[in-house]
Every structure is written in C-alpha cells, then in structure tokens.
C-alpha positions as CSV (number, residue, x, y, z in Angstrom):
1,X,-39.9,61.9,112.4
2,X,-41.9,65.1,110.9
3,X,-42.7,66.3,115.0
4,X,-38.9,65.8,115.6
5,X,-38.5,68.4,112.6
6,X,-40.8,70.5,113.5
7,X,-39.5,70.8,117.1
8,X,-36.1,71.5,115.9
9,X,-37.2,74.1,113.4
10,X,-39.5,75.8,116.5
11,X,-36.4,75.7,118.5
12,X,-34.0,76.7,115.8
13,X,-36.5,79.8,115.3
14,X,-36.4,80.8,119.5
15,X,-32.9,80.3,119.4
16,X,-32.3,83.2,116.4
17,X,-34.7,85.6,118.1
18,X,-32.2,85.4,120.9
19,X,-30.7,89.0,122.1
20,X,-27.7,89.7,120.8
21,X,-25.4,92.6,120.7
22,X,-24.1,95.0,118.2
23,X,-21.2,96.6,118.4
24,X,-21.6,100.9,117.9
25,X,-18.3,102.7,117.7
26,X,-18.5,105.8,119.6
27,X,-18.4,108.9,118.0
28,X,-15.9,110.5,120.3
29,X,-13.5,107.9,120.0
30,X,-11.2,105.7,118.0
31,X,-13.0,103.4,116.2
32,X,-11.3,100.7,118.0
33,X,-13.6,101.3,121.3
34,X,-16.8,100.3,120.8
35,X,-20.3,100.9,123.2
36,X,-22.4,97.7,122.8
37,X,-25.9,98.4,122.4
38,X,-28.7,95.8,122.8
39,X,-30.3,94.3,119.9
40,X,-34.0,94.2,120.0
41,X,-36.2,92.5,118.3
42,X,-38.4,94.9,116.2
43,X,-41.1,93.1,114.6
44,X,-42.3,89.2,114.9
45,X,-44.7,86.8,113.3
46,X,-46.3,84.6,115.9
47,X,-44.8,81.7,115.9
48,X,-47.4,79.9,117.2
49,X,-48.5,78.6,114.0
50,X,-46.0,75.2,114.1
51,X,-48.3,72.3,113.3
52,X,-47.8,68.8,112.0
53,X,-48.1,69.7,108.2
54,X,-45.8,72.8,108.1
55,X,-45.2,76.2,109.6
56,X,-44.4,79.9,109.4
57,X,-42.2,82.4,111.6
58,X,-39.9,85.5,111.0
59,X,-38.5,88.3,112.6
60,X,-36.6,91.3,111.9
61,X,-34.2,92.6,114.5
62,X,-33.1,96.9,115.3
63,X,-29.4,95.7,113.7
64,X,-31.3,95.6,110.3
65,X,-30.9,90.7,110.6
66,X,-34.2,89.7,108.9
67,X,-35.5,86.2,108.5
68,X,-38.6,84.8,107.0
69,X,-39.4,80.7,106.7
70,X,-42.4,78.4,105.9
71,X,-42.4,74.8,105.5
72,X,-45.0,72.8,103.9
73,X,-45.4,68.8,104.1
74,X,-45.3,67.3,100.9
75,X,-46.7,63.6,99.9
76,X,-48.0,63.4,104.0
77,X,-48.3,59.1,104.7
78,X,-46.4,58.2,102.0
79,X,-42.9,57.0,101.7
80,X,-41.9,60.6,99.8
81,X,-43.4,62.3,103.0
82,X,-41.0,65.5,103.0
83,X,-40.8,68.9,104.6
84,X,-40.1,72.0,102.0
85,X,-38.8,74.8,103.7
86,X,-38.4,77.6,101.7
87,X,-37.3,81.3,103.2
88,X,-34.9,84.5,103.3
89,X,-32.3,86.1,105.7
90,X,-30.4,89.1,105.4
91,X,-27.7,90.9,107.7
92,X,-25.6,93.7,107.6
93,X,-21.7,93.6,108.0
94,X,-20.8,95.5,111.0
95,X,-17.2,96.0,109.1
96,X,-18.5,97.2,105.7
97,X,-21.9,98.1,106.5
98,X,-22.8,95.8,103.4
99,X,-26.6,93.9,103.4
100,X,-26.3,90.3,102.3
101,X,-29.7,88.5,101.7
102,X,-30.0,85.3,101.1
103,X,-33.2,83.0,99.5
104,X,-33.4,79.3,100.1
105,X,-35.5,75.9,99.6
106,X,-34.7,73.4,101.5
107,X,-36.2,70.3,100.7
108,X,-35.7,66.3,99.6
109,X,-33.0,66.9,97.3
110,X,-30.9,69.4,100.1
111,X,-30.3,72.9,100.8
112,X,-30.6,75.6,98.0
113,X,-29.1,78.8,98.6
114,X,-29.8,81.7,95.9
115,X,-27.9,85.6,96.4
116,X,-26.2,87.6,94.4
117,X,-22.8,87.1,96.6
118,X,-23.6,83.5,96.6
119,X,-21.6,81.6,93.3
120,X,-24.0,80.6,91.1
C-alpha cells in the first residue's frame, strides 16, 4: 500500500511539471486575441528522492505556479502506518493577475487546506 502511494504521488508530481500554456494578450491588440506563450519550468528539486519512508519534490514554473511537498511515514509496521504529506502551491489568475497560495497537511485524519482566500 505505501509503494502504491508513493507511485501515485511520483506520478502526480511528473504530471504537474507538465508544459502548459499561458495565455499573453498582445499588446497591439484587443485583449480578446491572445499569443500563447510556452510555460517553462524554471526551477526543480530532484525528484529523485521518492523512497519507501517519504519524499520531497517542487517546482516553480515562468507563469509565477509554485509547488512544494514532503511526505514522511509515520508509525512504519504498525497498524497506524500513515503517510503525512504536508506542502504549498500558489498560482496567479490570468484574469485578475491575483496570487493564491495555498498550505496543506495531508495526513490520517484528511486533507487540510490553510489560505487566506480559503474560509476558515
């Protein structure tokens, strides 16, 4: 069960670093018409660092998306074996150019999101 969540996180990880592409409008132009420019990714920690008690990967990307995660096994070979995931993301709107970051633990008693646009 724990390599089944570490492959998914691994592949949940590869699968956020994919390219995208961000909509520019042009200058010129109404703002209707846009130029899509690729979205690169502009920094990386390895993520070669996925092993059977935890792991640690993030990424930030030239559309100013930024994600960071670790995970940690807690109580390993016993029944309250668990994985605690705790991490960030943040993104800008493309409408309102407004940055939304988000913290989060994610662990045996579910998903914890903390930001300020988040309800409390």
């Amino acid at each position: 069960m724990m390599k089944l969540i570490v492959a998914l996180a691994a592949v949940l990880a590869v699968a956020c670093a994919a390219p995208q592409v961000l909509q520019v409008p042009l200058a010129h132009t109404s703002p209707i018409r846009v130029q899509e420019q690729p979205v690169v990714l502009v920094k990386e920690t390895p993520s070669d660092n996925i092993g059977v008690d935890g792991y640690n990967f993030g990424y930030e990307l030239s559309n100013g998306e930024t994600r960071q995660e670790s995970a940690q096994l807690k109580n390993a070979g016993t029944e309250q074996e668990a994985l605690v995931v705790t991490g960030s993301f943040s993104f800008v709107d493309q409408n309102t150019g407004v940055r939304y970051s988000v913290r989060y633990t994610a662990d045996e008693n579910g998903f914890h999101p903390e930001g300020d646009h988040i309800p409390a």
